[in-house]
Structures are given as structure tokens and as C-alpha cells.
Residue frames relative to the residue before (quaternion, step in Angstrom):
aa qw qx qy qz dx dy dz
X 1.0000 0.0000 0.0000 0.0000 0.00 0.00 0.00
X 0.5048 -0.6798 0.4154 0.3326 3.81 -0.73 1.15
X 0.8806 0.3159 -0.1387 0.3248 3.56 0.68 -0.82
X 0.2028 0.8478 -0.3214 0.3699 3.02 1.79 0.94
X 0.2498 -0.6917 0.6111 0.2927 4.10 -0.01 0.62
X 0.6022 0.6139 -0.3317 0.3878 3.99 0.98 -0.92
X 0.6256 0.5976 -0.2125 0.4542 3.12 0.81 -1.46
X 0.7437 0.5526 -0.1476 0.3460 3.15 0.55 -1.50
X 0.7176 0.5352 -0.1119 0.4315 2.80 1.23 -1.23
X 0.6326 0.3334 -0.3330 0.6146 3.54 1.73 -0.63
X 0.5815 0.5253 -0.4969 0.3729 3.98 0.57 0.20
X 0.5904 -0.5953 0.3939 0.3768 3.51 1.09 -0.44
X 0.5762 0.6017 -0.3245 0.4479 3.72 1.68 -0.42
X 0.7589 0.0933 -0.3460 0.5438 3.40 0.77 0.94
X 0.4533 -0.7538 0.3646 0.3055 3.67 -0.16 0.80
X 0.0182 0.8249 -0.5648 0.0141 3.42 -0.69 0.19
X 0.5452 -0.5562 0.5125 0.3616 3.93 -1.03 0.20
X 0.0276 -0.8436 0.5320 0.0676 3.88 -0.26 0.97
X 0.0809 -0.8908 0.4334 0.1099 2.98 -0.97 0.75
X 0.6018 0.3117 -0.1703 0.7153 3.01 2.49 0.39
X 0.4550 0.7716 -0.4402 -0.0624 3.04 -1.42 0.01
X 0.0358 -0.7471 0.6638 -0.0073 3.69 -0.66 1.25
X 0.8662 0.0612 0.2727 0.4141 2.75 -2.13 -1.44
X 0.9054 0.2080 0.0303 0.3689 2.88 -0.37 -2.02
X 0.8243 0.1283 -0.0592 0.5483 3.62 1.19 -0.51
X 0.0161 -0.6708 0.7325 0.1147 3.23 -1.63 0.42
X 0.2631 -0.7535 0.6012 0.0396 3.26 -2.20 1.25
X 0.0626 -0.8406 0.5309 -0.0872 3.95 -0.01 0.93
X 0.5393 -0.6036 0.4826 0.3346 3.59 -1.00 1.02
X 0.4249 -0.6998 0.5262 0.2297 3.59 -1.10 0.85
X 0.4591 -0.7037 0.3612 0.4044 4.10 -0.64 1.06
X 0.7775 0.2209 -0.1563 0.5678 3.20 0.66 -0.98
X 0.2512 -0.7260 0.6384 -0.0474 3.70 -0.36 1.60
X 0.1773 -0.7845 0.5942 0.0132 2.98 -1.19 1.71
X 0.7515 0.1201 -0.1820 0.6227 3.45 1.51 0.56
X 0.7816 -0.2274 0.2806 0.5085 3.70 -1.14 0.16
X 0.7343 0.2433 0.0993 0.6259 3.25 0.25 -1.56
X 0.1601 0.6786 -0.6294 0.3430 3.72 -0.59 1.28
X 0.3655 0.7547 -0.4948 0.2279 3.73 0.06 1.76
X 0.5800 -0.6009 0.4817 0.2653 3.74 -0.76 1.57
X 0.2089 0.6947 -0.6813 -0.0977 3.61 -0.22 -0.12
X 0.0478 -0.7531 0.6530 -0.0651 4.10 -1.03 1.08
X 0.3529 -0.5466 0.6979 0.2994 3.12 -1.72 0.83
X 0.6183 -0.4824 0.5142 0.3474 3.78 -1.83 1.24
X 0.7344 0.0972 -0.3911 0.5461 4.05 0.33 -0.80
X 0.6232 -0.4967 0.5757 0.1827 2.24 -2.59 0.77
X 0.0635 0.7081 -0.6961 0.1001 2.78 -1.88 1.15
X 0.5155 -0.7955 0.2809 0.1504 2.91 -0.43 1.10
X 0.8041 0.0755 0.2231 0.5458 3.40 0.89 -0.93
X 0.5297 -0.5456 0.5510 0.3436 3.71 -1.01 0.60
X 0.5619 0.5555 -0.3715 0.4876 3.34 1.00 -0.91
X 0.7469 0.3674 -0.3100 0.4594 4.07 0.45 -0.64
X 0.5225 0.6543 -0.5231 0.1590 3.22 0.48 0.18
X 0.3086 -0.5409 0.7146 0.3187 4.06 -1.16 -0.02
X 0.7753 -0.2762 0.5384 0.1807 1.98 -2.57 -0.30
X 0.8180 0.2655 -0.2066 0.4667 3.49 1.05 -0.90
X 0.3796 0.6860 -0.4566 0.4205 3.49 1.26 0.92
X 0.4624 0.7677 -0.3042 0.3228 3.23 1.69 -0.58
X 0.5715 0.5141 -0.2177 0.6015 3.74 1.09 -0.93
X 0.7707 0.2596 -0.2772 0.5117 4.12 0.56 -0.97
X 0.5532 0.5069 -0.4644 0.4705 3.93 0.86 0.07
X 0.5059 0.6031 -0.4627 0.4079 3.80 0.87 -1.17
X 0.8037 0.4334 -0.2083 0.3504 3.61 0.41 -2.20
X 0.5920 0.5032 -0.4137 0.4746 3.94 1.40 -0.13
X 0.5845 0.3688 -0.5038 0.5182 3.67 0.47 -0.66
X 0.7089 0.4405 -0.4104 0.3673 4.24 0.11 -0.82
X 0.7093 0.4347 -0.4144 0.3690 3.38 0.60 -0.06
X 0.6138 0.5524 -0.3250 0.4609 3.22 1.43 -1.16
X 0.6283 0.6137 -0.2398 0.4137 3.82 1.43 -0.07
X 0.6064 0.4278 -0.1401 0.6555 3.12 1.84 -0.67
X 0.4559 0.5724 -0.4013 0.5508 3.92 1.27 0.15
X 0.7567 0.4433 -0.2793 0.3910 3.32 0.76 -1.48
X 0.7291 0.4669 -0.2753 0.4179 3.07 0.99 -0.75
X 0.5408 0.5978 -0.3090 0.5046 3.39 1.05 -0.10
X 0.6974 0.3997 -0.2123 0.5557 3.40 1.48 -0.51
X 0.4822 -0.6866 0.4138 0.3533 3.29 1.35 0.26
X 0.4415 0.6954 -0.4923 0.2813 3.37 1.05 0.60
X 0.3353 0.8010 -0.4637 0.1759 4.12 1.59 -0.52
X 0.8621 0.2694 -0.1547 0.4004 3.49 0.77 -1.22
X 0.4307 0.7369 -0.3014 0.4251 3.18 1.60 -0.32
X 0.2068 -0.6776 0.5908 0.3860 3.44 0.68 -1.98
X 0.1464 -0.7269 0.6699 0.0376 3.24 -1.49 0.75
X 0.2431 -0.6461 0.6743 0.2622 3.72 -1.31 -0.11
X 0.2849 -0.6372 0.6883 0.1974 3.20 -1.92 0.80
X 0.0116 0.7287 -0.6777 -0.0978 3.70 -0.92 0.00
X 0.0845 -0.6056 0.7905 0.0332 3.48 -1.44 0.86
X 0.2305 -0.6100 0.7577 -0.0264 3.39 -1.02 0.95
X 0.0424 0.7627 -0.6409 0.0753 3.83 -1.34 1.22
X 0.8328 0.1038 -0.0553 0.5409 3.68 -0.20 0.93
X 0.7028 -0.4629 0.4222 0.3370 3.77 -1.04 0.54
X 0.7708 0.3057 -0.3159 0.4611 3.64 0.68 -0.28
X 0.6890 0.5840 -0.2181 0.3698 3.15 0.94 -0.06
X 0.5261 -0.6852 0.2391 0.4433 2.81 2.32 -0.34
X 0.3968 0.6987 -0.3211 0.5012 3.14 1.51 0.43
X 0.0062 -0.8919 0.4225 -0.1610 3.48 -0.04 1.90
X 0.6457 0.1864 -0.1725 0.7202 3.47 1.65 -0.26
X 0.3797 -0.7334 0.5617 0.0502 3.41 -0.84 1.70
X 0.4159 0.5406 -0.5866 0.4367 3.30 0.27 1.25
X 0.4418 -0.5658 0.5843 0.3784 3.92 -1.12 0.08
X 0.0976 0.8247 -0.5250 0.1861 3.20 -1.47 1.10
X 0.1047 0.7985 -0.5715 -0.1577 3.11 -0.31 0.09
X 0.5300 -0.5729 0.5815 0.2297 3.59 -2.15 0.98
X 0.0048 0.6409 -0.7551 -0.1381 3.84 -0.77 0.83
X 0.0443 0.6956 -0.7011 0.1507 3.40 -1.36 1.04
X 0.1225 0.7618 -0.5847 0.2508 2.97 -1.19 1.55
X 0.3132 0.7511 -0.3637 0.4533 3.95 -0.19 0.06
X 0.8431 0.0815 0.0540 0.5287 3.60 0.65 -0.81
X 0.4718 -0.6358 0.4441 0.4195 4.04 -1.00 0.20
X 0.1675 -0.8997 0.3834 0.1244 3.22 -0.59 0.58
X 0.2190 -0.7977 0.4818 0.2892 4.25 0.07 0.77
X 0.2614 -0.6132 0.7301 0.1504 3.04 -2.23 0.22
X 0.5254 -0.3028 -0.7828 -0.1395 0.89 -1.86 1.95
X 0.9438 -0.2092 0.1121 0.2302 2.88 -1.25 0.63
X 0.0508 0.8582 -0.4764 -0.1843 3.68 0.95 -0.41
């Protein structure tokens, strides 16, 4: 989508700090880090929302949580622990309408959320 900050960001037309990138996905440090560790991890196509997903997105969501798992661990986060976060709509905190998920780690984290 042309007017995506996400998009953009996995085409290279706004720079960003990568910390992935293939085919199907790209993973970039987050600007404003809500922990040590604070990484975007995005599928390249756009989707808007949790709310857009199918049935046959199911196979490309599987390979984001495994990668965002293989980040953590690359960040030395395996024994530590990490959080995922998917954010889905404006109340939920969901501020760039692309799918994504926050890997965050670096610090202890409570429930719920605050």
C-alpha cells in the first residue's frame, strides 16, 4: 500500500534500523523502545489488521511468530523471556495499520499490561 509508514519502511523509502529481512518479511528496531529489546517484526504484504486476516494467512502468521522467536533468541532473550504483542484497532493501541507484531524483552514484564 503507497501510504503505508510499514510498507515504506520494508521497501527501503524510509530508513530504519533492520534487523531482518527476506521475501516474505522484514524486522527493524522500534523508535521509541518500550524495553531494551523493542523489535517490529512485519509480514512485506500489507495487511491491515488482525481483523483482515483469512484462513490462508494462517501458514504466513505461523512463519512471523517463528521468526519473531528466532530474533529473540538471537538477542539472547531464549532464557530470559520475551513478550509478543499484536495490537488490532485504535483502542487497543494499534497506530500503524499494517500487521505486526512488538518482540520486547530486556526487562520483567507484569500482567496486565499497564
Amino acid at each position: 500500500m503507497s501510504d503505508c509508514l510499514f510498507c515504506k519502511i520494508a521497501a527501503g523509502e524510509i530508513p530504519s534500523r533492520r534487523v531482518h529481512s527476506d521475501e516474505e518479511f522484514y524486522a527493524f528496531e522500534d523508535i521509541n523502545p518500550q524495553a531494551p529489546t523493542h523489535v517490529l517484526v512485519i509480514p512485506r504484504r500489507h495487511i491491515a489488521t488482525l481483523n483482515d486476516l483469512r484462513d490462508e494467512d494462517a501458514p504466513l502468521m505461523g512463519r512471523l511468530l517463528v521468526l519473531a522467536s528466532r530474533i529473540a533468541k538471537e538477542r539472547g532473550l531464549e532464557s530470559k523471556g520475551f513478550r509478543l504483542n499484536a495490537n488490532c484497532l485504535e483502542s487497543a493501541g494499534q497506530s500503524v495499520f499494517h500487521v505486526h507484531l512488538h518482540l520486547l524483552g530486556g526487562r520483567p514484564f507484569g500482567w496486565p499490561p499497564g
